[in-house]
C-alpha positions as CSV (number, residue, x, y, z in Angstrom):
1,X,12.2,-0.4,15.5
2,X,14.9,0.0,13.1
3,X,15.6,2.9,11.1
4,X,14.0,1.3,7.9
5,X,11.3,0.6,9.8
6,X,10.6,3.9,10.9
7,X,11.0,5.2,7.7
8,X,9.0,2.8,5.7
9,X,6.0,3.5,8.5
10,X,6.2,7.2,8.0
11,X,5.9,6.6,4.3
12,X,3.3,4.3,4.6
13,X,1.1,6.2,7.1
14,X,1.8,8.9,4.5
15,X,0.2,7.4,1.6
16,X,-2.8,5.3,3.6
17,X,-3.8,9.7,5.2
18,X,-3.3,10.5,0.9
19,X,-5.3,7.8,-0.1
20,X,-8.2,8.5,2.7
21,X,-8.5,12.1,2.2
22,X,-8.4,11.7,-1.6
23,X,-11.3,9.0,-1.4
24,X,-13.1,11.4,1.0
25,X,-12.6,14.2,-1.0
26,X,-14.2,12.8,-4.0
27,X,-17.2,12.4,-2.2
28,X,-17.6,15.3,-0.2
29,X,-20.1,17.5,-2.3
30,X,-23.2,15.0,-2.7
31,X,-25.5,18.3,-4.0
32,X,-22.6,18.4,-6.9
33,X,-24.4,19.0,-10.5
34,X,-25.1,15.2,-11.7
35,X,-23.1,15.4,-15.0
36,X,-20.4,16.2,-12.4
37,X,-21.3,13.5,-10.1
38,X,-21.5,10.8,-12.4
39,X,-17.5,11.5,-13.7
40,X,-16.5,11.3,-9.9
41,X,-14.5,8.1,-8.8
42,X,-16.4,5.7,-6.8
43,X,-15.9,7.1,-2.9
44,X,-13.3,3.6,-2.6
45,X,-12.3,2.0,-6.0
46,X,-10.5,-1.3,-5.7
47,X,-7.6,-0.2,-6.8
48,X,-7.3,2.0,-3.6
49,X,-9.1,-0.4,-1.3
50,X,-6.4,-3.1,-2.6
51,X,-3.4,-0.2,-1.8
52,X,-5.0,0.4,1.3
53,X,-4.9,-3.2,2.2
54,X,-1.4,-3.8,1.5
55,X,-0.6,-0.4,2.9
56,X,-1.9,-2.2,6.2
57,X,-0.5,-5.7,6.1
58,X,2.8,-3.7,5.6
59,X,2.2,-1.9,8.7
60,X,1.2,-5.2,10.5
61,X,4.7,-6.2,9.6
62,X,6.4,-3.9,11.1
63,X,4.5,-3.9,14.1
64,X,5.2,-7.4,14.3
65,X,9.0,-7.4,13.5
66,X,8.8,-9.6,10.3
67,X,8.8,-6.4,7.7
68,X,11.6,-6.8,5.4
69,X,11.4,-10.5,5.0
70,X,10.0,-12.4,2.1
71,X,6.8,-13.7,3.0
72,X,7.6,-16.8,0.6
73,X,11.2,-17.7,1.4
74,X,11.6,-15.9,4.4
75,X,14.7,-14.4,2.7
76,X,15.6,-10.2,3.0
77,X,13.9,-8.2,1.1
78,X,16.8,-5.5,0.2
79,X,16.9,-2.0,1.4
80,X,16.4,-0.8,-2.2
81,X,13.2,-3.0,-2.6
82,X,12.0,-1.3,0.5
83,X,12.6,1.7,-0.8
84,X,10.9,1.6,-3.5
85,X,8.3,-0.8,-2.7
86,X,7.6,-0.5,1.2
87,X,4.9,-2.1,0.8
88,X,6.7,-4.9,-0.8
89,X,5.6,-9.1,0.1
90,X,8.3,-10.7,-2.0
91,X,12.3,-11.1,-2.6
92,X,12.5,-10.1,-6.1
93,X,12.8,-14.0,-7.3
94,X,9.5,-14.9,-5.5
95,X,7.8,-11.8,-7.0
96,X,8.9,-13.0,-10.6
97,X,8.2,-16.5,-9.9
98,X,4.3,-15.4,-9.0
99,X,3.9,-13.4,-12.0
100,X,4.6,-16.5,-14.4
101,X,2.7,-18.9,-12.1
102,X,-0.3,-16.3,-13.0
């Protein structure tokens, strides 16, 4: 595993334990007052279930050996893309190109 890698796992694993314990968290307290229960987040909204998914694939990758690579073009992804992104499916001109074929 290359040092990219490694770090992009350890920042991943990070934010799939965040996103777990913050989902668990919101429904730990079923016997909460039921004006409070009814402005608590669903226990998984699909905005996390979608970042837990992708939080996954990317983990896949790396387990794998293809993380880093464009899923599209098969091109490199870029260490700053990772960095920001680890997560990240798409070279930067494959991610623009998807947004205007959407």
């Amino acid at each position: 595993m290359s040092r990219i890698e490694a770090e992009a796992r350890e920042v991943l694993l990070r934010r799939r334990r965040a996103l777990s314990h913050g989902t668990a968290q919101a429904a730990a307290d079923p016997a909460a007052h039921w004006a409070d229960y009814e402005a608590m987040p669903e226990p998984v909204s699909e905005l996390a279930r979608r970042e837990l998914a992708d939080i996954d694939d990317a983990l896949l990758r790396i387990q794998e050996g293809c993380y880093g690579c464009c899923l599209n073009c098969g091109g490199p992804l870029g260490l700053q893309r990772l960095r920001a992104i680890p997560e990240a499916r798409y070279c930067l001109a494959c991610s623009g190109h998807a947004h205007l074929v959407d």
